[in-house]
C-alpha positions as CSV (number, residue, x, y, z in Angstrom):
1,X,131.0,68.8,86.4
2,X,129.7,66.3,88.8
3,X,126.3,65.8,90.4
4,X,126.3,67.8,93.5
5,X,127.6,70.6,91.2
6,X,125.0,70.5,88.6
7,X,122.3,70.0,91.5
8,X,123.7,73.4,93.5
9,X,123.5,75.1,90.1
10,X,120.1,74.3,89.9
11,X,118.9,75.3,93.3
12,X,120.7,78.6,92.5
13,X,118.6,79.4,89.5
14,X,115.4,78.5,91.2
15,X,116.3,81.2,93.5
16,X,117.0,83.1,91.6
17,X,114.3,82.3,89.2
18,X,111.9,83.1,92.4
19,X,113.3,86.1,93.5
20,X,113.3,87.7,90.3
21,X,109.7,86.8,90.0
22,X,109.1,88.1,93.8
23,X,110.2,91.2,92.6
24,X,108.5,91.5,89.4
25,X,106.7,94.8,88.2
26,X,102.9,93.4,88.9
27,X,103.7,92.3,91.7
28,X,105.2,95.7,92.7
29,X,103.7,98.2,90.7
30,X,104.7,100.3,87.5
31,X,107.5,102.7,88.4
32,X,106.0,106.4,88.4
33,X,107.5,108.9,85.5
34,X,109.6,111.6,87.4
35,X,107.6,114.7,86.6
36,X,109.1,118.7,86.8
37,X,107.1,119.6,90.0
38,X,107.4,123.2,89.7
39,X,108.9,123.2,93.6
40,X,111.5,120.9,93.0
41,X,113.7,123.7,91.9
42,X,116.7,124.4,94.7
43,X,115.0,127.9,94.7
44,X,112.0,127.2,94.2
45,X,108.7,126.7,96.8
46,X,105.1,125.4,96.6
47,X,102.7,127.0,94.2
48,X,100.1,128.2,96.2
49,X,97.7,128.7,93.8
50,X,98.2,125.0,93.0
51,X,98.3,124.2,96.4
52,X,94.6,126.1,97.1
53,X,93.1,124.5,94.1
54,X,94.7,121.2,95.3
55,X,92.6,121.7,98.5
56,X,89.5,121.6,96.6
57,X,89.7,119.0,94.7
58,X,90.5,116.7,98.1
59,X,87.6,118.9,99.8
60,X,85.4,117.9,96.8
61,X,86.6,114.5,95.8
62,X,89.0,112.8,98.2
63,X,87.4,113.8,101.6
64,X,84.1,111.6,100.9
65,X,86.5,108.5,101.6
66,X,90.1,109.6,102.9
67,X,90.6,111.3,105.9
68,X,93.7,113.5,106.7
69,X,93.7,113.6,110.5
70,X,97.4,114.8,111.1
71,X,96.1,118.4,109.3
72,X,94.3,120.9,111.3
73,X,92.6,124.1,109.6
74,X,95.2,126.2,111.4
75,X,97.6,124.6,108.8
76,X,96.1,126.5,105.7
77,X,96.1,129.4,107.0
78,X,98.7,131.7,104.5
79,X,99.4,128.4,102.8
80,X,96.0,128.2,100.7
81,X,93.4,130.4,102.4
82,X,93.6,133.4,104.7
83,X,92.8,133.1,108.1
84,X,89.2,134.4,108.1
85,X,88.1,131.8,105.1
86,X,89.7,129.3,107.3
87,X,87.8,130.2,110.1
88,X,84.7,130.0,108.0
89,X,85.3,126.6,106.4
90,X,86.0,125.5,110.2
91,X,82.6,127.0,111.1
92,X,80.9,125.1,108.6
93,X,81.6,121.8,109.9
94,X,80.4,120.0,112.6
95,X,82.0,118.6,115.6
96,X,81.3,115.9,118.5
97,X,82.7,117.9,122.0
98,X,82.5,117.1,125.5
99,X,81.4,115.9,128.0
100,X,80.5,119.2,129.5
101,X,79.5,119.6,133.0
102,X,76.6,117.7,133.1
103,X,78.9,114.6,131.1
104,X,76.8,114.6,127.7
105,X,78.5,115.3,124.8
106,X,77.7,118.1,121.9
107,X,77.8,119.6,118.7
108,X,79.8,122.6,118.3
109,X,80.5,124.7,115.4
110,X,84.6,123.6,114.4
111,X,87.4,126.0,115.2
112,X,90.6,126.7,113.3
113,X,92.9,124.6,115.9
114,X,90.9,121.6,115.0
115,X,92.0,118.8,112.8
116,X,89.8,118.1,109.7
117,X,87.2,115.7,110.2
118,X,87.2,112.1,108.9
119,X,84.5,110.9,107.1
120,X,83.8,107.6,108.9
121,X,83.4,107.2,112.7
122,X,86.5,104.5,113.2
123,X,88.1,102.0,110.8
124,X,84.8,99.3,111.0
125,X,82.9,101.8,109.2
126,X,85.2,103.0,106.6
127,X,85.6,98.9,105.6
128,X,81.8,98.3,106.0
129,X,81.5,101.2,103.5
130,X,84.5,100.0,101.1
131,X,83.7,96.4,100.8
132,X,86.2,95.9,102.8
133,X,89.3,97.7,102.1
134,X,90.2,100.7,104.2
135,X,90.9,104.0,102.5
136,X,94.1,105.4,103.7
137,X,94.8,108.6,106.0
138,X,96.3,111.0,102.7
139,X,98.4,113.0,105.4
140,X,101.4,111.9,105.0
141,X,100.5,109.3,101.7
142,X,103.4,111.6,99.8
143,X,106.1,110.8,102.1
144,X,104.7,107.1,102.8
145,X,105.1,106.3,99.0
146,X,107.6,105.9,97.0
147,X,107.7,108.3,94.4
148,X,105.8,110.4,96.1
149,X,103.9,112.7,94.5
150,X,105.1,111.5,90.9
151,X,103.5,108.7,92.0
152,X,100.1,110.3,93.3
153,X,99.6,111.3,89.9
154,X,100.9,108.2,87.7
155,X,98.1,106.7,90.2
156,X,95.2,108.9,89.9
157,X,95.6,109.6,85.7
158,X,96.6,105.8,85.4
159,X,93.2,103.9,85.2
160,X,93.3,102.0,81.8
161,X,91.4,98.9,80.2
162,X,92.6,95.3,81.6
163,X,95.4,94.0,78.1
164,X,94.7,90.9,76.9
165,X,95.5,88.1,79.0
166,X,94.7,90.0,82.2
167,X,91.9,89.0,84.7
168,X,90.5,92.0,87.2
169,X,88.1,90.4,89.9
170,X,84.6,92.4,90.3
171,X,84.9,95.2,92.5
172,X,88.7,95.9,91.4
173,X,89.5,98.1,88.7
174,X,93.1,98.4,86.5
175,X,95.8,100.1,87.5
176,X,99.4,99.3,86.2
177,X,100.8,101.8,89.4
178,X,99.2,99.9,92.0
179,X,101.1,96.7,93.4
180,X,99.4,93.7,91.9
181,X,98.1,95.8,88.7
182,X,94.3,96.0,90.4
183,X,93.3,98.1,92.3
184,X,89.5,98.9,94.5
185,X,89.2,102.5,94.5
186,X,87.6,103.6,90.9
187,X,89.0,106.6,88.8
188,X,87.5,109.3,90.4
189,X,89.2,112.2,88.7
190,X,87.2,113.3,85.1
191,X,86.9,116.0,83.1
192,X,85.0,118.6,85.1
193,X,84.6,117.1,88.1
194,X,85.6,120.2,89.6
195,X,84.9,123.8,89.1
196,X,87.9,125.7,90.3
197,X,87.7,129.4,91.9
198,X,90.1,130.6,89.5
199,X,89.0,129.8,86.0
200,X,92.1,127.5,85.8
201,X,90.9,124.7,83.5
202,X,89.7,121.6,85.1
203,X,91.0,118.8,82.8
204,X,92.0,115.2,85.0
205,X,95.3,115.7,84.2
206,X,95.3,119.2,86.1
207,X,93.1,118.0,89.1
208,X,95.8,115.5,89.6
209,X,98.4,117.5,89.6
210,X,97.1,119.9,91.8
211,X,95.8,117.8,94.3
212,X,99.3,115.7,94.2
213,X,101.1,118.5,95.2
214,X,98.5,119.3,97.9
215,X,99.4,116.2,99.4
216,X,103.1,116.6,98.7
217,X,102.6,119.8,101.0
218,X,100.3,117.8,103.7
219,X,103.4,115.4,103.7
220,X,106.1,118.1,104.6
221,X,104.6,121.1,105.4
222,X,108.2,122.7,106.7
223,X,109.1,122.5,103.2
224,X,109.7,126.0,101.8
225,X,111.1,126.7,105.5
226,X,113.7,124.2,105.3
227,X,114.8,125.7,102.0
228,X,115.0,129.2,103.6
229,X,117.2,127.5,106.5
230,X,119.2,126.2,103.9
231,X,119.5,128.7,101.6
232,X,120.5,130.7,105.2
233,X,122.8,128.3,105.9
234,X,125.3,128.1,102.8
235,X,125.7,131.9,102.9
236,X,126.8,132.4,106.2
237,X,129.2,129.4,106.3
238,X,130.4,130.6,102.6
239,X,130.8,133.6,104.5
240,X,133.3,132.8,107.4
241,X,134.7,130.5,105.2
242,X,135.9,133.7,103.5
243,X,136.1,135.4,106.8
244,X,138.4,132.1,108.2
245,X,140.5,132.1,104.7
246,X,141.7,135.8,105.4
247,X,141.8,135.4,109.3
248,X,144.3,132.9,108.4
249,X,146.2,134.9,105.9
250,X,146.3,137.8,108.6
251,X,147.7,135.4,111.5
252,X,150.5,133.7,109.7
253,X,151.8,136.0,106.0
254,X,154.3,137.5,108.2
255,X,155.3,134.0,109.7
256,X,155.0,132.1,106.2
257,X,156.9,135.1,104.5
258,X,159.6,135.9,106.8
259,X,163.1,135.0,105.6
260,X,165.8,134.1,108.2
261,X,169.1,134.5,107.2
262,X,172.6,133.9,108.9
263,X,175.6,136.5,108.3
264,X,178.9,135.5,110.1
265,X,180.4,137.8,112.2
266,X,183.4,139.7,110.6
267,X,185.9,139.7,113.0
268,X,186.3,135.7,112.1
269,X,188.5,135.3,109.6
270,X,189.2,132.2,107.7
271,X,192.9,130.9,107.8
């Protein structure tokens, strides 16, 4: 093997070399364990009591930092609440209107066709009160992520002590899930943390789970619908497949099972 040989060989492994370390796991971030979501069935839909409890725990928890601004409280009405608890947990919050007629703005009471609130006035504030970092909008964080909810979870249940040989900078905190292994938001989902309406014990674990598929709903809310339209859809094409099958049969047995055949006349006779 000559020189030029040897010397392309070697570029190609430092490419390779680098690439491979480009796309290593800490860099990129634990792969999430594929979990049985109990709507990932092909017949199966969101779990609403899951879905209500989910709520809480982002009402309770998550909403001090993330906003969801593409959600109005129109949105949970029939999914987690009925419409006149909506309506009252719109009531209860505050919102900045206006101008009116004399151009001053005002506080009015919130109404169900509004979106819900964010917790910091514009992005400034939400670094300013982060040390920098900037919590993201959990709207559509399911569908943004890959994983999605699987990885929700791996990420909220996946806060563990720094292994050997690893450094975390002040202010970050451990999390194998998140690219580069570190991560700024704390683990903010104990034991407790949440008292749920229904008795349904409040362990981390179940707090994560719940609000993950909260967000998986917030994510793609058309969900269950689009499985009805499906659903919809395979039985009536199944059924004018059948309907086409026999329509065919109708139109051409008696062509296909005709049989043609050719006597001579008998007044010719063979000499």
């Amino acid at each position: 093997m000559n020189v030029s040989a040897r010397s392309a060989l070697s570029r190609l492994g430092l490419e390779v070399g680098e690439h491979a370390h480009a796309f290593s796991t800490p860099d990129h971030g634990l792969h999430p364990v594929h979990y049985p979501w109990d709507h990932n069935g092909a017949f199966a839909t969101y779990d609403h009591a899951a879905l209500r409890r989910g709520y809480q725990v982002y009402k309770d928890v998550c909403s001090a930092c993330h906003s969801m601004s593409r959600i109005a409280w129109r949105n949970l009405i029939g999914v987690t609440h009925t419409e006149a608890e909506v309506k009252a947990m719109a009531a209860e919050t505050t919102y900045y209107d206006g101008p009116d007629a004399e151009g001053e703005m005002h506080e009015r009471p919130g109404k169900a066709s509004d979106y819900f609130p964010s917790p910091y006035i514009n992005d400034d504030a939400a670094r300013a009160a982060n040390a920098g970092a900037l919590p993201p909008d959990l709207s559509c964080i399911a569908r943004a992520r890959h994983g999605e909810e699987n990885y929700i979870f791996s990420l909220l249940t996946g806060y563990y002590d720094a292994p050997a040989g690893v450094t975390v900078r002040d202010g970050l905190h451990y999390n194998p899930y998140f690219p580069g292994g570190t991560i700024g938001m704390a683990q903010v989902l104990f034991d407790g943390v949440v008292d749920y309406e229904d008795g349904t014990p409040n362990t981390a674990s179940q707090l994560a789970r719940d609000v993950s598929t909260f967000l998986a709903w917030a994510s793609y809310p058309e969900f269950d619908e689009r499985k009805k339209m499906g659903m919809k859809f395979m039985i009536i094409t199944t059924g004018l497949f059948g309907l086409s099958v026999w329509w065919k049969r109708f139109k051409w047995s008696y062509i296909k099972s005709q049989r043609l055949v050719v006597q001579p006349p008998t007044h010719i006779r063979k000499v």
